[in-house]
C-alpha positions as CSV (number, residue, x, y, z in Angstrom):
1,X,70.1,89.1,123.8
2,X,70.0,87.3,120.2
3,X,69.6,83.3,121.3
4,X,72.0,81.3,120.1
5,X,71.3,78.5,117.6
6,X,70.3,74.8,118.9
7,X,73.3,73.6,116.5
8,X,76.1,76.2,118.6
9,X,75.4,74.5,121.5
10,X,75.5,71.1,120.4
11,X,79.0,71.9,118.9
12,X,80.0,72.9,122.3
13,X,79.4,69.5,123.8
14,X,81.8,67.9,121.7
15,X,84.6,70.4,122.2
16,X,83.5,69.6,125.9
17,X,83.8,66.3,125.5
18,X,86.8,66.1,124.0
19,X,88.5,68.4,126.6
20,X,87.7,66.2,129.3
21,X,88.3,62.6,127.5
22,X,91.0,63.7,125.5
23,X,93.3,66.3,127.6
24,X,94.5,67.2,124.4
25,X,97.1,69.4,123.9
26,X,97.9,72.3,121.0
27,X,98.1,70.4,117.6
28,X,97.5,66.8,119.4
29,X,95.2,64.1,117.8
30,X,92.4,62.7,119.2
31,X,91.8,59.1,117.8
32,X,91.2,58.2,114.7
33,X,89.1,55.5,112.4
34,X,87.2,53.1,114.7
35,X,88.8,54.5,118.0
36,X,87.6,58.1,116.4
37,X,83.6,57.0,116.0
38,X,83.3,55.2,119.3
39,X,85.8,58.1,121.2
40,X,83.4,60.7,120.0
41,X,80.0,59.1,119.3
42,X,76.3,60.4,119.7
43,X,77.8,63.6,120.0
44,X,80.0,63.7,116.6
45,X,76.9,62.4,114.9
46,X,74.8,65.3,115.8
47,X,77.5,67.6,115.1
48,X,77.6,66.6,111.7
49,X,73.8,66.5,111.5
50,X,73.6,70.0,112.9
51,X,76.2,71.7,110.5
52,X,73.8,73.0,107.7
53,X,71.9,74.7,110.8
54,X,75.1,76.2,112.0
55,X,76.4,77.5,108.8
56,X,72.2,79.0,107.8
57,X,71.5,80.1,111.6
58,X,74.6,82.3,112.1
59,X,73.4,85.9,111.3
60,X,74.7,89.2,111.4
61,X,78.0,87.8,109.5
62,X,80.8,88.1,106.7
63,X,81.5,84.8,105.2
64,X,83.5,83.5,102.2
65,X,83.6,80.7,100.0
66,X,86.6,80.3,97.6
67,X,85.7,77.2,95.6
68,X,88.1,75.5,93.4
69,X,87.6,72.5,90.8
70,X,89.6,70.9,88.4
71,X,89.4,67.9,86.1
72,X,92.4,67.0,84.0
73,X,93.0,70.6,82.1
74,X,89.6,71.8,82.2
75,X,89.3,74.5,85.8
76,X,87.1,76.6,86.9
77,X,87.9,79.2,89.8
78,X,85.5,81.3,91.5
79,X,85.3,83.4,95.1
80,X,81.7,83.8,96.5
81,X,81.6,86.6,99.6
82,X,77.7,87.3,101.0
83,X,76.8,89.1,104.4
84,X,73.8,89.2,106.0
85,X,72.1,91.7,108.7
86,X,69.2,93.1,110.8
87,X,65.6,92.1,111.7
88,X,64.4,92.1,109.0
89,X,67.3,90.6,107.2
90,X,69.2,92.2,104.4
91,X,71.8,89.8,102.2
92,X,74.2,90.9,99.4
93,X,76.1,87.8,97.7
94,X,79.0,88.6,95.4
95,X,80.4,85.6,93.4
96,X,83.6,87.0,91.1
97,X,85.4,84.3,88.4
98,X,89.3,84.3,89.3
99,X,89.6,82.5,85.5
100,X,87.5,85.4,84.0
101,X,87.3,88.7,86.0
102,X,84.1,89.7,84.1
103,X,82.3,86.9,85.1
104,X,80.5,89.0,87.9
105,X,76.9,88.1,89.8
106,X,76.2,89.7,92.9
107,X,72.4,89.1,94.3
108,X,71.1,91.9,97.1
109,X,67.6,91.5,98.7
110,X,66.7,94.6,100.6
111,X,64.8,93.6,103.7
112,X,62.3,96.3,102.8
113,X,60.3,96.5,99.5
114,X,59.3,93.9,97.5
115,X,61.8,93.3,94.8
116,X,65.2,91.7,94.9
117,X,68.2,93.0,92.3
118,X,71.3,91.1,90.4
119,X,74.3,92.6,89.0
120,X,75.8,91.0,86.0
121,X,79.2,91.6,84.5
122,X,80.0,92.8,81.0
123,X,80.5,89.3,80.2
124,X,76.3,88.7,80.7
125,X,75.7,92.2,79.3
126,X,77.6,91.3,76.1
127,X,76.1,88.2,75.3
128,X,72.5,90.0,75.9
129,X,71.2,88.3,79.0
130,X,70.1,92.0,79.8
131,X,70.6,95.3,78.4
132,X,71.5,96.9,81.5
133,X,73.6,95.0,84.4
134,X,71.4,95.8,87.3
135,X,68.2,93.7,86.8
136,X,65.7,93.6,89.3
137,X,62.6,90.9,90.1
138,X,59.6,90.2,92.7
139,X,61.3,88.9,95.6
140,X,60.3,85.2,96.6
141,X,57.0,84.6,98.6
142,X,57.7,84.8,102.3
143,X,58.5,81.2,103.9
144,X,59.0,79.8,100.5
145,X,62.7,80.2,100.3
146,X,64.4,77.8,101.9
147,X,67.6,78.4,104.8
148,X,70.2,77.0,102.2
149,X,68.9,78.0,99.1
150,X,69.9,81.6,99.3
151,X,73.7,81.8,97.1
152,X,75.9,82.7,100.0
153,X,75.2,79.6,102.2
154,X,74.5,77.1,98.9
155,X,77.4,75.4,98.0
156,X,78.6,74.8,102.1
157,X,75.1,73.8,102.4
158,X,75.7,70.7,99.8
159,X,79.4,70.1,101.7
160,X,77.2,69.8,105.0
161,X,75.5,67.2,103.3
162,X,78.3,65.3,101.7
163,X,79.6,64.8,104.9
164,X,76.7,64.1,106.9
165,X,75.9,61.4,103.5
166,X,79.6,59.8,104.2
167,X,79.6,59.3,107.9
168,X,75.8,57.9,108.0
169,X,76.8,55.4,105.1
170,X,80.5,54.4,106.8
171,X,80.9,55.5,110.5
172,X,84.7,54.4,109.5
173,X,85.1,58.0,107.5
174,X,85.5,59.8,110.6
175,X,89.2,60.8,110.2
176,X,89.7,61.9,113.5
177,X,89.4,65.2,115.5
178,X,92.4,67.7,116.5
179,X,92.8,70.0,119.0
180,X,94.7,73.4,117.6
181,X,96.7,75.6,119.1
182,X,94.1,78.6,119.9
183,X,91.9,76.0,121.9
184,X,90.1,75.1,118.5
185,X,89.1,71.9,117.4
186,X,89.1,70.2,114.0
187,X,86.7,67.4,112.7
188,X,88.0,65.4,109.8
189,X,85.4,62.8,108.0
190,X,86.3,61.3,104.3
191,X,83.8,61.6,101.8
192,X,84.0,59.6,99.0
193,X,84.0,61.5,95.6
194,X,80.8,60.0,94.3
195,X,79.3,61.8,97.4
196,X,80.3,65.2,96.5
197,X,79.3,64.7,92.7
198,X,75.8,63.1,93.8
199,X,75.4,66.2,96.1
200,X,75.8,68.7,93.4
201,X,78.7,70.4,95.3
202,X,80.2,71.3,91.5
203,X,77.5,71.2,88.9
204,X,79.6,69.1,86.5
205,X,78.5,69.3,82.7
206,X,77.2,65.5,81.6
207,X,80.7,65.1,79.7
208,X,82.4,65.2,82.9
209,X,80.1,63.5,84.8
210,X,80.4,60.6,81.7
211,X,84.4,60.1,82.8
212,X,83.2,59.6,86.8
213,X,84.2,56.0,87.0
214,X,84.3,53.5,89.8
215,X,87.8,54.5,90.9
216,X,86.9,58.8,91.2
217,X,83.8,57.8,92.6
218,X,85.8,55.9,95.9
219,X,88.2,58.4,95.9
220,X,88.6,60.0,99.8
221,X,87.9,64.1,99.8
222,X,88.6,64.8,103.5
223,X,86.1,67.6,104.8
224,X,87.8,69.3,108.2
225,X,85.1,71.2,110.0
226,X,87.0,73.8,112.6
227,X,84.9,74.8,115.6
228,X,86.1,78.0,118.0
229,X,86.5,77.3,121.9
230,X,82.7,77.7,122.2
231,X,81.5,75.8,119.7
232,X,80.4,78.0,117.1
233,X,81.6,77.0,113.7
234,X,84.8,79.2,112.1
235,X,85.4,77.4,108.4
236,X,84.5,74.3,106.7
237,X,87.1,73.1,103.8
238,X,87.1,70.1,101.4
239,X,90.6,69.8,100.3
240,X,91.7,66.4,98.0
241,X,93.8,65.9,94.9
242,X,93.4,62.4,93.5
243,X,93.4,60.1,90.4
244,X,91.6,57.5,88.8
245,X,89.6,56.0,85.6
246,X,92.8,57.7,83.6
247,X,92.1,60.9,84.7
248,X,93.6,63.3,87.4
249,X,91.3,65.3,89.8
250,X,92.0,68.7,92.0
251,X,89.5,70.3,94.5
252,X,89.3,72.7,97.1
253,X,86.4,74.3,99.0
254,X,87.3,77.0,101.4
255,X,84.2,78.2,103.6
256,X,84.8,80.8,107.1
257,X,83.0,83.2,108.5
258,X,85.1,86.7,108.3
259,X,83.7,89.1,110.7
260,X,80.6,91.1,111.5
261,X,78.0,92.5,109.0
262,X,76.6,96.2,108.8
263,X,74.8,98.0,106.5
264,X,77.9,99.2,104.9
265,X,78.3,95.7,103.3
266,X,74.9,96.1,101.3
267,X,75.5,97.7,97.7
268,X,74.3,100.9,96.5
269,X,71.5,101.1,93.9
270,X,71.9,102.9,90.2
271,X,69.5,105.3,89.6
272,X,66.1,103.6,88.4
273,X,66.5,103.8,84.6
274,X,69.4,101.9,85.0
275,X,67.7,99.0,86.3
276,X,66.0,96.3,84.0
277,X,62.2,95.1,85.7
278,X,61.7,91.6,85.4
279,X,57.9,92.0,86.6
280,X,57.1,88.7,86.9
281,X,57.5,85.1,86.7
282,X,57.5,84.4,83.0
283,X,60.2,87.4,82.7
284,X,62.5,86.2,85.0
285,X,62.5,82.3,83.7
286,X,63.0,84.1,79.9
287,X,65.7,85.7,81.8
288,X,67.5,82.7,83.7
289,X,66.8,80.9,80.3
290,X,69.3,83.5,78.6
291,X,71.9,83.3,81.8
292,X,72.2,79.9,81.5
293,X,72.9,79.7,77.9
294,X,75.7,82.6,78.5
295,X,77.1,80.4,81.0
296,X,76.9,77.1,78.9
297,X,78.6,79.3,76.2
C-alpha cells in the first residue's frame, strides 16, 4: 500500500479541527482575520507550509493549471495539463496558448532510457528553434532535479510559496476557512501583489515589472486552497482583479487534480528521423537560447 504523504495527513488535522471547533455546516464560515489565525493556529501554519509537498508528493495523477494574466490590454492565456505514473516515474506536460493555438510545448520523460523529448508547435518550428518539432536531450542527472522544478507542478509551486510568504509576513492575511457543501473545506489567505510578482508566479517582461508601483504591489490576490474530507488537496486558485499606479490588473490561476494517471496519458514517439538530438549540454543551451528569443519575439 503506497504511504501517503506527511503533508496529507497534516491537512487532515485541520479539517479535523475544524469539525470539531467549528460544527460547521454546508457553505458556513469559520472565522475570519484575527479570530481566523488564532481559531485555526499551529495547524493552519503547517498546512500552508506543507502545500508545495502536497501538490509535488501526490503521484499517480491528472492535474491542470489554467493560468490567466492581464495587465491593462496586454494578456496572455495559457492551459498547462501534466500526469504522472509508475515506479519508476513517467511525466508528460502539455502547456497549449488559448491567445495562440500554435504556441504548443509538451515535455515527456520516459522513466526508462536516458533521454527526455519536447514537442514544439509550428509556431517554434517556424521561427527555426528546430527543424523538426520533436527534439530530444540527456535527461537530468538523477537527484538533481528538484520536486517543483519539473513544468507541471511549477507555477502552483511558486503560488504555494506566495502564500506561505504572505501569511509568515502578516498572520492577519488569513481570510478565513469555509466548510463546503461535499464535506470540503476551503482556506482563504491574501497575498499581496508584490508577493506574487517577487515569486515569479508570471514571469513579467522588465516593462511591466517598471509600472509595479506601491499601490499594485499592496494590492490583495486571495489564494483559496480546497482540501477533500480527508485532507488531500483538490485545487489551489488565485483569483483577484484590482487597480492601482494608473493601471488596471486581472489574474487568475486555476490548479486541481483531475483524476488518475495511466500509461495512456504518455505520448507516442515519431519515428527516430523525426526527432532532433540535442546530445549534450552545449546543444541544448544553443537550443533554449533560440526558444527564448521565439518567445521574446
Amino acid at each position: 500500500m503506497r504511504k501517503r504523504p506527511k503533508a496529507i495527513f497534516v491537512l487532515a488535522a485541520l479539517l479535523v479541527l475544524a469539525s470539531a471547533c467549528g460544527q460547521a455546516r454546508a457553505g458556513t464560515a469559520l472565522p475570519k482575520g484575527d479570530d481566523a489565525a488564532d481559531y485555526v493556529g499551529a495547524k493552519f501554519e503547517q498546512v500552508i507550509g506543507k502545500l508545495s509537498d502536497a501538490i509535488t508528493d501526490t503521484r499517480d495523477v491528472t492535474n491542470s493549471l489554467d493560468a490567466y494574466f492581464k495587465f491593462d490590454d496586454k494578456w496572455i492565456h495559457s492551459v498547462v495539463t501534466s500526469a504522472r505514473t509508475g515506479s519508476p516515474e513517467s511525466r508528460a506536460v502539455r502547456h497549449r496558448s488559448l491567445k495562440n493555438p500554435d504556441e504548443i510545448i509538451d515535455t515527456y520523460t520516459p522513466a526508462d532510457g536516458a533521454v527526455e523529448y519536447t514537442y514544439l508547435g509550428p509556431v517554434y518550428v517556424q521561427k527555426g528553434v528546430s527543424p523538426t518539432a520533436w527534439v530530444s536531450m540527456p535527461k537530468p542527472e538523477a537527484g538533481t532535479l528538484l520536486p517543483c522544478a519539473w513544468g507541471g507542478v511549477l507555477t502552483p509551486c511558486k503560488m504555494a510559496a506566495s502564500a506561505l510568504d504572505a501569511y509568515k509576513a502578516d498572520k492577519r492575511a488569513v481570510r478565513g476557512a469555509k466548510s463546503l457543501g461535499d464535506g470540503k473545506t476551503a482556506l482563504t489567505v491574501n497575498v499581496p501583489f508584490g508577493t506574487f510578482v517577487q515569486n515569479r508566479v508570471e514571469i513579467l517582461p522588465q516593462s511591466l515589472l517598471d509600472q509595479v508601483g506601491p499601490e499594485l504591489k499592496k494590492a490583495a490576490v486571495p489564494a483559496t486552497i480546497t482540501l477533500n474530507p480527508d485532507g488531500s488537496l483538490v485545487s489551489f486558485v488565485m483569483d483577484a482583479k484590482f487597480e492601482g499606479d494608473g493601471h488596471r490588473l486581472e489574474l487568475k490561476y486555476d490548479f486541481k487534480f483531475t483524476g488518475p494517471a495511466s500509461l495512456q496519458d504518455m505520448p507516442k514517439l515519431p519515428d527516430a528521423a523525426q526527432i532532433t538530438v540535442l546530445p549534450d549540454r552545449a546543444a541544448m543551451n544553443d537550443f533554449y537560447r533560440r526558444l527564448g528569443e521565439a518567445q521574446g519575439s
